[in-house]
TIMI-2910 file (N, C-alpha, C, CB; in pm, 1 decimal, decimal comma, always signed):
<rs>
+----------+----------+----------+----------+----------+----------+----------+----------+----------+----------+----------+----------+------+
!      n_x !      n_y !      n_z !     ca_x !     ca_y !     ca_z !      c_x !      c_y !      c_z !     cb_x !     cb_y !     cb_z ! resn !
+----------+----------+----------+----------+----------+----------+----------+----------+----------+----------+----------+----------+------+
!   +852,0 !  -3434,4 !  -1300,9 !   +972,6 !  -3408,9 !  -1224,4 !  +1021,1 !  -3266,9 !  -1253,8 !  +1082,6 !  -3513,3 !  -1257,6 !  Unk !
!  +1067,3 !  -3201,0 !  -1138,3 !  +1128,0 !  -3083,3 !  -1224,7 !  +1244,1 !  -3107,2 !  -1129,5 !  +1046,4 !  -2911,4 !  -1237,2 !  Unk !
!  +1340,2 !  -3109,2 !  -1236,2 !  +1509,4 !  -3053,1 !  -1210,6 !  +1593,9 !  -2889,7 !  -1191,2 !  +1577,8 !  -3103,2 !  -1340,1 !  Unk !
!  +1714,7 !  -2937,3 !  -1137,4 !  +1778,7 !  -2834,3 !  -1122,0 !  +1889,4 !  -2859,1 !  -1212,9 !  +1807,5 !  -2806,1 !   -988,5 !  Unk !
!  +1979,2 !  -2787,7 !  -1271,1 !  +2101,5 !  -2841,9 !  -1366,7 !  +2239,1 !  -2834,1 !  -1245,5 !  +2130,5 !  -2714,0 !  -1535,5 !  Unk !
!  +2359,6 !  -2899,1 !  -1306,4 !  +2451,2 !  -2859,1 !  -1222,8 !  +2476,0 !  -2709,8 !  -1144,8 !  +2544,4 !  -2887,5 !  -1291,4 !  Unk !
!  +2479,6 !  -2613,6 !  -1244,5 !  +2480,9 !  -2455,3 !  -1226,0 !  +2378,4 !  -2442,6 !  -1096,3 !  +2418,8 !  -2360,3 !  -1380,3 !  Unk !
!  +2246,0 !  -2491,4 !  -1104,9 !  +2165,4 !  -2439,3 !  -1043,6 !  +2177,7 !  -2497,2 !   -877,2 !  +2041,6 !  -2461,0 !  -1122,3 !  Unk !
!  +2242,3 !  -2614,1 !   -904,4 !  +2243,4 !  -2664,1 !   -767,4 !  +2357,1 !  -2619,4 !   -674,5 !  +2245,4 !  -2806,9 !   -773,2 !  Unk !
!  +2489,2 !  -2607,6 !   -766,6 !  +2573,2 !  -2525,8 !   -699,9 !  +2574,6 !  -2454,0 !   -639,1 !  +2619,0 !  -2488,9 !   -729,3 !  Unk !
!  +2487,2 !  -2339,5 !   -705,3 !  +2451,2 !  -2171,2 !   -639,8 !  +2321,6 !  -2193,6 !   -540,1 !  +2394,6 !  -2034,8 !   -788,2 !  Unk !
!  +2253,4 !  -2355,3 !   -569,7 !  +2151,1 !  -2298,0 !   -428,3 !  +2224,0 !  -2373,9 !   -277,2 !  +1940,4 !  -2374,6 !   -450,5 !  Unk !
!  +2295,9 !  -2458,6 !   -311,3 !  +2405,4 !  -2492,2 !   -200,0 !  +2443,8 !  -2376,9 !   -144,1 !  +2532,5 !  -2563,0 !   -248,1 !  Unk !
!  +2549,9 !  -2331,0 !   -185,1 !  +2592,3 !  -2189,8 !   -200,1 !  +2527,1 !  -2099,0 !    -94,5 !  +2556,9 !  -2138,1 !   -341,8 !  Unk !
!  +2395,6 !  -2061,0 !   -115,1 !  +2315,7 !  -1965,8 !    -60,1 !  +2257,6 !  -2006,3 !    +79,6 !  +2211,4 !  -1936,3 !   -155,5 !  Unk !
!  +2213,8 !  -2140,9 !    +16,2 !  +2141,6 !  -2239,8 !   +138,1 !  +2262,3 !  -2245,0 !   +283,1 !  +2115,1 !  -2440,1 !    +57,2 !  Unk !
!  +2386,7 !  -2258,2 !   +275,3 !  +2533,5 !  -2234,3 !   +345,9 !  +2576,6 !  -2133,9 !   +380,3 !  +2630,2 !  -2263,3 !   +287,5 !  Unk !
!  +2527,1 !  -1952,5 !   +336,2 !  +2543,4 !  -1859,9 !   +366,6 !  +2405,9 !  -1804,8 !   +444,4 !  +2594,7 !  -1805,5 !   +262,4 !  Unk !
!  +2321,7 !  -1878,8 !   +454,8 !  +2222,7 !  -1802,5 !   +557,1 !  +2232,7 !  -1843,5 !   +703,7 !  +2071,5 !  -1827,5 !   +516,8 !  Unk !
!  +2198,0 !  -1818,8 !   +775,5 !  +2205,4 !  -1822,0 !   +922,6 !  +2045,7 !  -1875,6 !   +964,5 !  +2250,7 !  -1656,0 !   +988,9 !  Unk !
!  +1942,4 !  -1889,3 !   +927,8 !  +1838,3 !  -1949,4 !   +949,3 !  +1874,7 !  -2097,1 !   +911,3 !  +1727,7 !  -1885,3 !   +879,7 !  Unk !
!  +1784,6 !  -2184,3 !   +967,4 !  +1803,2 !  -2306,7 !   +939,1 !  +1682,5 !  -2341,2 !   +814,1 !  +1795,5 !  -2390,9 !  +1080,5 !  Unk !
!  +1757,9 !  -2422,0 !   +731,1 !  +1702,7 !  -2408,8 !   +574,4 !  +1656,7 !  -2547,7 !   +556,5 !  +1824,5 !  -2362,5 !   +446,8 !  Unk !
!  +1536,4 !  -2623,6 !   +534,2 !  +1532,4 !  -2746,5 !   +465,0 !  +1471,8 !  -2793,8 !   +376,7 !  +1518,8 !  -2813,1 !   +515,8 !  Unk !
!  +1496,3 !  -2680,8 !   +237,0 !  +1491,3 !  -2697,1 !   +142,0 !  +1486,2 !  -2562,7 !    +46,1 !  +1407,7 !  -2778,9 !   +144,4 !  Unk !
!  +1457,7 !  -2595,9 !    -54,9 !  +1400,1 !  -2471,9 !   -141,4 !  +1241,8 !  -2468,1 !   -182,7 !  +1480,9 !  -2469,5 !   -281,4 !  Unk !
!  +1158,6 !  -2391,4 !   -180,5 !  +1073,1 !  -2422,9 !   -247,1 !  +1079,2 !  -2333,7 !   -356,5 !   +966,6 !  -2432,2 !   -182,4 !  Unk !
!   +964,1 !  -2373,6 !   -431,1 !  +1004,2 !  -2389,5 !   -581,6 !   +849,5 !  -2416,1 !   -614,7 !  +1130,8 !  -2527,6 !   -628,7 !  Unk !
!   +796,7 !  -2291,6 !   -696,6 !   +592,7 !  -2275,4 !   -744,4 !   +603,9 !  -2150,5 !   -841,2 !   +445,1 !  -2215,4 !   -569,8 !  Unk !
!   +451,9 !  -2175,4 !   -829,1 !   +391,8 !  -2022,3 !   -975,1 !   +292,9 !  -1995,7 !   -810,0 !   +241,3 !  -2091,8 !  -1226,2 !  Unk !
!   +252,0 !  -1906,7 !   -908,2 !   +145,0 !  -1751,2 !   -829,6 !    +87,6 !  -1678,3 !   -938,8 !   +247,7 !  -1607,9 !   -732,4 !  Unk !
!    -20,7 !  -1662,6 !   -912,8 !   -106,3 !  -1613,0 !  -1045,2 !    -57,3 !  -1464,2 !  -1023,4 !   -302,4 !  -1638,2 !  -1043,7 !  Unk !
!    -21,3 !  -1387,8 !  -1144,1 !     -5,1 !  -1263,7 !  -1197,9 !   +150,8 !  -1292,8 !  -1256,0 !    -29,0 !  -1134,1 !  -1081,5 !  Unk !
!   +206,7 !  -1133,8 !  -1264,7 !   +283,1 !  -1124,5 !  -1401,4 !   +228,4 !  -1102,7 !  -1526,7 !   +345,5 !  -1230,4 !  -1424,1 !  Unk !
!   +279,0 !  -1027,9 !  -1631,8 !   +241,1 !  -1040,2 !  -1720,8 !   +190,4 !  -1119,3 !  -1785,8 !   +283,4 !  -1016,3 !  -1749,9 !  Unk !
!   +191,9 !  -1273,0 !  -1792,6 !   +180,0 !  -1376,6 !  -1877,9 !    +56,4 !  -1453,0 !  -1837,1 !   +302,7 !  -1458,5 !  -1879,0 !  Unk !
!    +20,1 !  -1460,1 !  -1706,1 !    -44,4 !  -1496,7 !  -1614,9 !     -6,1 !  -1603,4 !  -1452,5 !   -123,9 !  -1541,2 !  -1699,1 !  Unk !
!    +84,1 !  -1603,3 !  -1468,7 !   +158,4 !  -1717,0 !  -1371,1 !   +284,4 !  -1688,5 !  -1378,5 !   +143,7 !  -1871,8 !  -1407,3 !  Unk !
!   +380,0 !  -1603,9 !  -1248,1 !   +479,2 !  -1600,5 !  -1247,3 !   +603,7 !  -1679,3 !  -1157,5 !   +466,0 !  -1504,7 !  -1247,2 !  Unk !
!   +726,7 !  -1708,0 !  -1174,1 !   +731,7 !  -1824,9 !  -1082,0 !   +809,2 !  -1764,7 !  -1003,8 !   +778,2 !  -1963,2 !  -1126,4 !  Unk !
!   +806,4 !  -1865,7 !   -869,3 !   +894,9 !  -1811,6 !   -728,6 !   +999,9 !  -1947,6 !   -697,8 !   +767,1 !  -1777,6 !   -562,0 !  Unk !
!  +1125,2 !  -1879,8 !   -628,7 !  +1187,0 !  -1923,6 !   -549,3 !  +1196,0 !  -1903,3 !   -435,7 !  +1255,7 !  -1922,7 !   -575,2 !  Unk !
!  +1233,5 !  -1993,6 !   -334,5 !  +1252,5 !  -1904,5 !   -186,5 !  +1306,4 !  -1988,9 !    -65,6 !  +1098,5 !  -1841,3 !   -130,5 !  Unk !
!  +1371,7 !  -2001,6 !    +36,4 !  +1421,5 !  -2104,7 !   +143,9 !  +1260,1 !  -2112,3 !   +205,2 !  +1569,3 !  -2040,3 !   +271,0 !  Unk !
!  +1277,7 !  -2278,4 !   +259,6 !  +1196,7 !  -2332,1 !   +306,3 !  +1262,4 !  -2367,7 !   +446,0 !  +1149,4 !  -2427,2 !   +219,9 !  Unk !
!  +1199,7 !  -2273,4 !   +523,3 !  +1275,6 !  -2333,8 !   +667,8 !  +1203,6 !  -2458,7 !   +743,8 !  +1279,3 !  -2206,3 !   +789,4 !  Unk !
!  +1002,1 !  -2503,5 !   +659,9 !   +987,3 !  -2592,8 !   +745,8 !   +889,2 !  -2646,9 !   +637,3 !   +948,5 !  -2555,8 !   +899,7 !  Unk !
!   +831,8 !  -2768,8 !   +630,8 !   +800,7 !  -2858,2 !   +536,8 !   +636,3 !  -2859,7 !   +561,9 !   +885,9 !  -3002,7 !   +555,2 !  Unk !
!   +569,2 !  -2842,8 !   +483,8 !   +449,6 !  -2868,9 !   +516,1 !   +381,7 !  -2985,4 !   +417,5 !   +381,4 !  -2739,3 !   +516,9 !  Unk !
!   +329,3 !  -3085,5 !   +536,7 !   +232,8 !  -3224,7 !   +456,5 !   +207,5 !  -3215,5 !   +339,0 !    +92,1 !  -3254,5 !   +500,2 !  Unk !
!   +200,0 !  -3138,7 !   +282,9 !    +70,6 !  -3074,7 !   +147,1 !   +183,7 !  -3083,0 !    +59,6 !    -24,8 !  -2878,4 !   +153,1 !  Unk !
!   +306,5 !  -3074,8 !    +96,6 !   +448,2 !  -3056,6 !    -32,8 !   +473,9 !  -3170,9 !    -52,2 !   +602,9 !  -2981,1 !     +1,1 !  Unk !
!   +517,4 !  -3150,5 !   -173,8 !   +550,4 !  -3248,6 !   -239,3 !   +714,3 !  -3237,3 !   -266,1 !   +460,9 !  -3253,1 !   -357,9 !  Unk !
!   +767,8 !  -3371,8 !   -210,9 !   +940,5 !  -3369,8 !   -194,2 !   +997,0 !  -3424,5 !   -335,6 !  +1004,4 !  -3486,9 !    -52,5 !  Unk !
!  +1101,9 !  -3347,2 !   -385,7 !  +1183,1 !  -3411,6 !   -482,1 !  +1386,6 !  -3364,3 !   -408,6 !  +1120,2 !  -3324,6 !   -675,3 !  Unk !
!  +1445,7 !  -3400,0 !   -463,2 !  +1607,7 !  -3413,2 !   -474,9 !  +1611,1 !  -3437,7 !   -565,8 !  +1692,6 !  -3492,9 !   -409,6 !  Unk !
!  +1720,7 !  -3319,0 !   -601,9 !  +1774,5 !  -3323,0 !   -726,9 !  +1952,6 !  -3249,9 !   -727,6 !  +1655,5 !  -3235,3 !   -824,5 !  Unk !
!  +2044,6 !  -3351,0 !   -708,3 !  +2173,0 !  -3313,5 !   -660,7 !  +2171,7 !  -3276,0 !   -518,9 !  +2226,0 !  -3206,1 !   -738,6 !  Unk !
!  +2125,3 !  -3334,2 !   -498,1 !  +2164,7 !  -3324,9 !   -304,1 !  +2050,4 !  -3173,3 !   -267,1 !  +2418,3 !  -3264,0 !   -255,0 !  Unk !
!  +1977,5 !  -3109,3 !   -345,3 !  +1899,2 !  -3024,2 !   -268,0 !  +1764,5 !  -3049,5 !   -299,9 !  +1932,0 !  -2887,0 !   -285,1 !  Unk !
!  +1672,5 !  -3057,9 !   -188,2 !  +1545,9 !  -3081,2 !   -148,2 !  +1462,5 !  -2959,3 !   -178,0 !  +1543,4 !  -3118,9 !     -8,1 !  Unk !
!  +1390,6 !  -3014,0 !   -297,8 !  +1286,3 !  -2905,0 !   -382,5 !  +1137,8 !  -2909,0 !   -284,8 !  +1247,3 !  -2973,5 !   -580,3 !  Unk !
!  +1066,1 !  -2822,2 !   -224,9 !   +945,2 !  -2853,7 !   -221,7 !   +851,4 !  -2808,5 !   -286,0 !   +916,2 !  -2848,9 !   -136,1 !  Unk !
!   +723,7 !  -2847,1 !   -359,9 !   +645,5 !  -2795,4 !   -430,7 !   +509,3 !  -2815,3 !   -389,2 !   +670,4 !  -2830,5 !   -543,4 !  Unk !
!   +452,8 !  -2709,8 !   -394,6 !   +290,2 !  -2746,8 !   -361,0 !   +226,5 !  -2814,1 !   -469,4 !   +195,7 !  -2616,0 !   -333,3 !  Unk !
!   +124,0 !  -2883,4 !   -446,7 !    +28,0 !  -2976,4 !   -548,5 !    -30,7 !  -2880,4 !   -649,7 !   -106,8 !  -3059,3 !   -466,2 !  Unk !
!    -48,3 !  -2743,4 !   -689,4 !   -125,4 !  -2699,5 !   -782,4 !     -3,7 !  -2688,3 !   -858,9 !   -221,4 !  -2580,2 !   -757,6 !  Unk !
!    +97,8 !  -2593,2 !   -809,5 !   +240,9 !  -2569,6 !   -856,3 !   +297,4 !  -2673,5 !   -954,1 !   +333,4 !  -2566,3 !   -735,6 !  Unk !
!   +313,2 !  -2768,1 !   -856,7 !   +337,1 !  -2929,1 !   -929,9 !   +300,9 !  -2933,1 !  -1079,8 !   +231,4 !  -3054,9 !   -855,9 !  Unk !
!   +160,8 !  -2918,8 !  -1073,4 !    +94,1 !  -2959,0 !  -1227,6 !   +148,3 !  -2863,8 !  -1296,9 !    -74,8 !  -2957,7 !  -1253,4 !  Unk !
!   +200,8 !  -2717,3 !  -1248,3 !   +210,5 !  -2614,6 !  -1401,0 !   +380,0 !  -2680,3 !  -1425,7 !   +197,6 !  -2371,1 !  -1369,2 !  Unk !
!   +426,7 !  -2676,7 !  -1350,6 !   +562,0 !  -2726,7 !  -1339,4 !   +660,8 !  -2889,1 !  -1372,5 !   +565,2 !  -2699,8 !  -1215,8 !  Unk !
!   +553,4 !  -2959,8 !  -1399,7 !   +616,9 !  -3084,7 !  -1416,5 !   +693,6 !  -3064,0 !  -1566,2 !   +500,5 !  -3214,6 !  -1408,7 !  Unk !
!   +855,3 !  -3117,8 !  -1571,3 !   +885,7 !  -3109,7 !  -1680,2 !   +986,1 !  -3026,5 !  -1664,9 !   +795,2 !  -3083,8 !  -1760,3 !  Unk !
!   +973,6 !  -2869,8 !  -1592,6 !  +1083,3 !  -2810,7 !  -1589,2 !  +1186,9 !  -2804,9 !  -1531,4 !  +1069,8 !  -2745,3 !  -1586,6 !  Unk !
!  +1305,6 !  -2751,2 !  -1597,7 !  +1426,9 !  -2725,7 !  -1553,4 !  +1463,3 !  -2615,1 !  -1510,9 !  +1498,3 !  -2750,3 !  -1624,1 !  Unk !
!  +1561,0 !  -2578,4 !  -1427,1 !  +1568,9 !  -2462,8 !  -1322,6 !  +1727,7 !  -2463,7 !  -1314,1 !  +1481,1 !  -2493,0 !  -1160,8 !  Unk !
!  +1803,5 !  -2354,9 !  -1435,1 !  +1872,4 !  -2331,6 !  -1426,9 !  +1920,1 !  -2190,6 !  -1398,6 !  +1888,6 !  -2385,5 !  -1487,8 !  Unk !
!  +2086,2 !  -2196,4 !  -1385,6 !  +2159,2 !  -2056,4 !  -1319,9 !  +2247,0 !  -2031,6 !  -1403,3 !  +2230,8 !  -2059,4 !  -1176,5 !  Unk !
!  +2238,3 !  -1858,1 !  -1427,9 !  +2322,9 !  -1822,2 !  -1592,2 !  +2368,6 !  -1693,6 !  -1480,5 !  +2199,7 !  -1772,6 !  -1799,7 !  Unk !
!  +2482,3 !  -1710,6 !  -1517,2 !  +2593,9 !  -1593,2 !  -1455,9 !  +2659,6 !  -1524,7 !  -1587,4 !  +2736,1 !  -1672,5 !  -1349,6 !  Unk !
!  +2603,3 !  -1410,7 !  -1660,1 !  +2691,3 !  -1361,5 !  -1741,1 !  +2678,8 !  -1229,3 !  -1720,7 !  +2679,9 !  -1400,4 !  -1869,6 !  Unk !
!  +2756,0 !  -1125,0 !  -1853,8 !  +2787,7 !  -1033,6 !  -1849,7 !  +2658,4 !   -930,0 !  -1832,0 !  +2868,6 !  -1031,3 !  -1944,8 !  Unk !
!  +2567,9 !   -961,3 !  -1924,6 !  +2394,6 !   -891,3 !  -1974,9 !  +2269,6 !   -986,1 !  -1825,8 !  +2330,7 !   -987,5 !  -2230,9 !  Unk !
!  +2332,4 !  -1108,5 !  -1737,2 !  +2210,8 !  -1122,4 !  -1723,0 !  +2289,9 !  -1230,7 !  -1631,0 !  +2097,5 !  -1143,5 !  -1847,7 !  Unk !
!  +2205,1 !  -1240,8 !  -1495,8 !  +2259,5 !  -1362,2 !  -1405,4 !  +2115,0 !  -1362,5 !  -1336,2 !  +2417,4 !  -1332,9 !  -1289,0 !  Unk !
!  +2118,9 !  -1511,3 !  -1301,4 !  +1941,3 !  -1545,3 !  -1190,9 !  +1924,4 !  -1690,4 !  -1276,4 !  +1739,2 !  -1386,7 !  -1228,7 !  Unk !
!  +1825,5 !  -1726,8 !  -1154,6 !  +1766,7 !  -1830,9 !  -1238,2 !  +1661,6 !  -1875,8 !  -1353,0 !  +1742,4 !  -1877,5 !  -1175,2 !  Unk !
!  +1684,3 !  -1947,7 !  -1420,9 !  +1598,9 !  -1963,3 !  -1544,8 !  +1506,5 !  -2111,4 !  -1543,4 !  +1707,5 !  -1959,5 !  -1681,4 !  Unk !
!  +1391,5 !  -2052,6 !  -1612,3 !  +1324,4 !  -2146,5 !  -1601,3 !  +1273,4 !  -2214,9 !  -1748,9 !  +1228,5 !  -2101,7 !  -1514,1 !  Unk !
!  +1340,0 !  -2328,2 !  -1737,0 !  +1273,6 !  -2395,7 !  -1883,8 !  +1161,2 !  -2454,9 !  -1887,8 !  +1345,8 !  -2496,7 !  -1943,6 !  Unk !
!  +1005,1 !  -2439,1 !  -1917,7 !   +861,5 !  -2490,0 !  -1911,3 !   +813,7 !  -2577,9 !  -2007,4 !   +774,0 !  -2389,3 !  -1915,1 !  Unk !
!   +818,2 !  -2664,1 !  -2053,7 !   +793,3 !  -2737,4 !  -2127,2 !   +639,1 !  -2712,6 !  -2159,5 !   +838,0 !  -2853,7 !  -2082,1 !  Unk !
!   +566,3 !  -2695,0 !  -2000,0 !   +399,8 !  -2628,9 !  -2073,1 !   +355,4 !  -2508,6 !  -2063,4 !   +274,2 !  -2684,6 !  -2020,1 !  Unk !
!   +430,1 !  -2464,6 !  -2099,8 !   +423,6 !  -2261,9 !  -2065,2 !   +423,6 !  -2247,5 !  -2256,6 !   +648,9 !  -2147,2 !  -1941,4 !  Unk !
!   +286,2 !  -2212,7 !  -2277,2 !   +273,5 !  -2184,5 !  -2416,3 !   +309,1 !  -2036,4 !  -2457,7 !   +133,7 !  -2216,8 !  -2456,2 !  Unk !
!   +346,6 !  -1958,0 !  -2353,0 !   +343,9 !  -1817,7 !  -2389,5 !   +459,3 !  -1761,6 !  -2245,9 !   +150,5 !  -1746,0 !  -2392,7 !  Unk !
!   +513,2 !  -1715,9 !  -2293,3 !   +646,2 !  -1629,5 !  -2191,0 !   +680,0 !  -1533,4 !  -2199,4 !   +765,1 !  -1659,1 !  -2185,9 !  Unk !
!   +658,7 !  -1448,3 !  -2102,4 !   +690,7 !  -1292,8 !  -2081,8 !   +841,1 !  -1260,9 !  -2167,7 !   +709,2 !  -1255,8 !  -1893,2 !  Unk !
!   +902,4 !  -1147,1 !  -2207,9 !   +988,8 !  -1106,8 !  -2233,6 !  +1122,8 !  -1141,5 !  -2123,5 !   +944,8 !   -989,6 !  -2258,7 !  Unk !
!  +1063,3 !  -1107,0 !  -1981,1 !  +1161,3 !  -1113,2 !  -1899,2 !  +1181,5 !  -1270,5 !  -1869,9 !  +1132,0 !  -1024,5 !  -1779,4 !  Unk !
!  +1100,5 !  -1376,9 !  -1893,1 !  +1099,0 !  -1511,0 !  -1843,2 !  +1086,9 !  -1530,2 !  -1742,0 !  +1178,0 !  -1574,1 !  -1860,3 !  Unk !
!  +1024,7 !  -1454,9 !  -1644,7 !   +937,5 !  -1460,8 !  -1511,4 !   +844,8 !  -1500,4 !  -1500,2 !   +907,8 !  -1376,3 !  -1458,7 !  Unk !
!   +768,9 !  -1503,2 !  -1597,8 !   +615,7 !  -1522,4 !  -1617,4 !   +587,9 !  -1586,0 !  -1741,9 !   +537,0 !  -1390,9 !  -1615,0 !  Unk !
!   +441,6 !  -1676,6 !  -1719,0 !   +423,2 !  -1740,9 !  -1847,3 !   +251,0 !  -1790,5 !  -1831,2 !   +548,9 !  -1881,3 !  -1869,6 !  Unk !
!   +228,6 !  -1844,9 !  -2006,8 !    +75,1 !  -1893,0 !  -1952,1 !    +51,2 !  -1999,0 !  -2016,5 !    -50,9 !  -1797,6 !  -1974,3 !  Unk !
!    -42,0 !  -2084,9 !  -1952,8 !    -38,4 !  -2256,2 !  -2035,4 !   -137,3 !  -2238,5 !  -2122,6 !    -78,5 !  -2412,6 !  -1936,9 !  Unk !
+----------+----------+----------+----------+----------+----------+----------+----------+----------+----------+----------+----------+------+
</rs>
């Protein structure tokens, strides 16, 4: 399963409500590169494809592709608004190694 925390769902409401395209969902994967070897993405999903895999988590609809899935099961996907640093964060439970910036990681 991967979750979103309160923070995180707030702010993708939030965003998902300020665009003008029609949105139905977020997706939510890795992509090979980055420093670490696998860096991860966010991004609006304006249309669903068979191959995704659906979760909800606080009322917003995650989609994930099946390879994605496997690096990702486990994590959490939170949103830090502070003074040094705001975006989302990703907690990996199988990410044995993580870039400095926490963009990237490798199992």
């Amino acid at each position: 399963m991967i979750t979103l925390t309160d923070n995180a769902a707030k702010k993708v409401h939030q965003l998902i409500e300020s665009r003008d395209q029609p949105t139905v969902g977020l997706r939510v994967g890795v992509r090979g590169g980055g420093c670490s070897g696998f860096s991860y993405f966010l991004e609006f999903a304006e249309a669903q494809s068979d191959a995704d895999r659906e979760l909800d988590c606080h009322g917003v609809k995650l989609l994930v592709d099946r390879k994605s899935y496997l690096y990702l099961m486990g994590t959490e996907v939170d949103y830090v608004d502070r003074l040094t640093e705001s975006g989302f964060k990703f907690t990996n439970p199988n990410a044995k190694r993580t870039c400095g910036c926490g963009e990237s990681f490798s199992v």
